[in-house]
C-alpha positions as a Markdown table, in Angstrom:
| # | Residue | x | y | z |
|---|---|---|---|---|
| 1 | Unk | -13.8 | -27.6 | 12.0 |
| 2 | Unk | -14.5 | -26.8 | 8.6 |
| 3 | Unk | -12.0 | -26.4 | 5.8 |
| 4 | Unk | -13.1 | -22.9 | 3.6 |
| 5 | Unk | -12.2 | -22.6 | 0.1 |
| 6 | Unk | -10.9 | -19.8 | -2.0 |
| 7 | Unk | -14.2 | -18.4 | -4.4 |
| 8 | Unk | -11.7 | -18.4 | -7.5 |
| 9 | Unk | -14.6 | -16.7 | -9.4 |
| 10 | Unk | -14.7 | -13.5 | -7.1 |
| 11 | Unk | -11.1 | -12.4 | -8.6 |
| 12 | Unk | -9.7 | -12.3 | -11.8 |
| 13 | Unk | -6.3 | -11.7 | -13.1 |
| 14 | Unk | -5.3 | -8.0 | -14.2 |
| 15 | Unk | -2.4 | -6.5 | -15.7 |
| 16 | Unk | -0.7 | -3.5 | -14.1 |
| 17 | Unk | -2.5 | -0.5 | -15.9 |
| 18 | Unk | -5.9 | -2.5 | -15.2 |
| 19 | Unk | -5.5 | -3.2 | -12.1 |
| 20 | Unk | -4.1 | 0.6 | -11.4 |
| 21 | Unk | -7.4 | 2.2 | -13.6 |
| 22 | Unk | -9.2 | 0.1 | -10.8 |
| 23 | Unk | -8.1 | 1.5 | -7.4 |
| 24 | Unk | -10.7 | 3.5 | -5.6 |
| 25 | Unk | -7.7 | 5.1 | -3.5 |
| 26 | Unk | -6.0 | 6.7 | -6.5 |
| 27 | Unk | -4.0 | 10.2 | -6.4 |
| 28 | Unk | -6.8 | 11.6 | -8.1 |
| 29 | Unk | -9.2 | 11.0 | -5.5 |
| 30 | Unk | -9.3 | 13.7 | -2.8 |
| 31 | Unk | -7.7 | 13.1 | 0.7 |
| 32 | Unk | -11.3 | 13.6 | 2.6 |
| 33 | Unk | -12.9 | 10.8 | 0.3 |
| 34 | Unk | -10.4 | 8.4 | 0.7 |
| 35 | Unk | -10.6 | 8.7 | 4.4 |
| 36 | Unk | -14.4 | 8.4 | 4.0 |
| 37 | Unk | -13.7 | 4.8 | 1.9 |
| 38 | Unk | -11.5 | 4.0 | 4.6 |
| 39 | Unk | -13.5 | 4.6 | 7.7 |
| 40 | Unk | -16.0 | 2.8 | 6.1 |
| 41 | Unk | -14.2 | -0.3 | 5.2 |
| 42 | Unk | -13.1 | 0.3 | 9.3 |
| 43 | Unk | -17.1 | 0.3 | 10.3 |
| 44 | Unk | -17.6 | -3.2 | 8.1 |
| 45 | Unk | -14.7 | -4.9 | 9.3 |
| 46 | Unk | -15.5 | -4.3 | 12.8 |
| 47 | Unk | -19.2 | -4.1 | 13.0 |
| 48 | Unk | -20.5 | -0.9 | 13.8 |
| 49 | Unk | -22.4 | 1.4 | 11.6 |
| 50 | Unk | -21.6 | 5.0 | 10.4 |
| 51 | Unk | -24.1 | 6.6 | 12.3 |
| 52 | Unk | -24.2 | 4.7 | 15.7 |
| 53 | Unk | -20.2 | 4.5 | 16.1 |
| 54 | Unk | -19.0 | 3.2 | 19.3 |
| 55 | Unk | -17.7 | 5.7 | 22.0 |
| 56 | Unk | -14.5 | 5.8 | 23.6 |
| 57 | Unk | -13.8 | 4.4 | 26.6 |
| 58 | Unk | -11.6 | 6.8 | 28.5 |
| 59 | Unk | -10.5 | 4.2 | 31.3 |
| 60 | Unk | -8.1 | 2.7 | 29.4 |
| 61 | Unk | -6.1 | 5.9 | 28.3 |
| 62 | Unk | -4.4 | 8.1 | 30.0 |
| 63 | Unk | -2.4 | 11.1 | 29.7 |
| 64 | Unk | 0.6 | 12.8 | 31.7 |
| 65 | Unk | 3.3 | 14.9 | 31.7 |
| 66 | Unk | 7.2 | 13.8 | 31.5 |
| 67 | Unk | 9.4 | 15.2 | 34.6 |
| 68 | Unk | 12.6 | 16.3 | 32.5 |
């Protein structure tokens, strides 16, 4: 197997109040765009794309009630 290596040149180091001017999920951003980021960062990691999103497969849940 193959032995990966950090890319060192894809980060660099930031102090506190640059590294806080630089976050796409900041309070100021609304709640429904930060979802949106989100979702999207969802759809990369996992392979599917915004528009042809996998469906659920309802075999695997199910629902009842609890006798009390």
């Amino acid at each position: 197997m193959a032995d990966f290596k950090l890319d060192k040149t894809a980060f660099k180091i930031r102090t506190f109040e640059e590294a806080d001017a630089a976050n796409l999920f900041g309070k100021d951003v609304p709640y429904i765009e930060r979802l949106r980021q989100a979702y999207y960062l969802v759809s990369q990691a996992y392979g599917f794309s915004m528009t042809n999103q996998p469906k659920l497969d309802r075999e695997y849940f199910t629902c009842r009630k609890l006798n009390k």
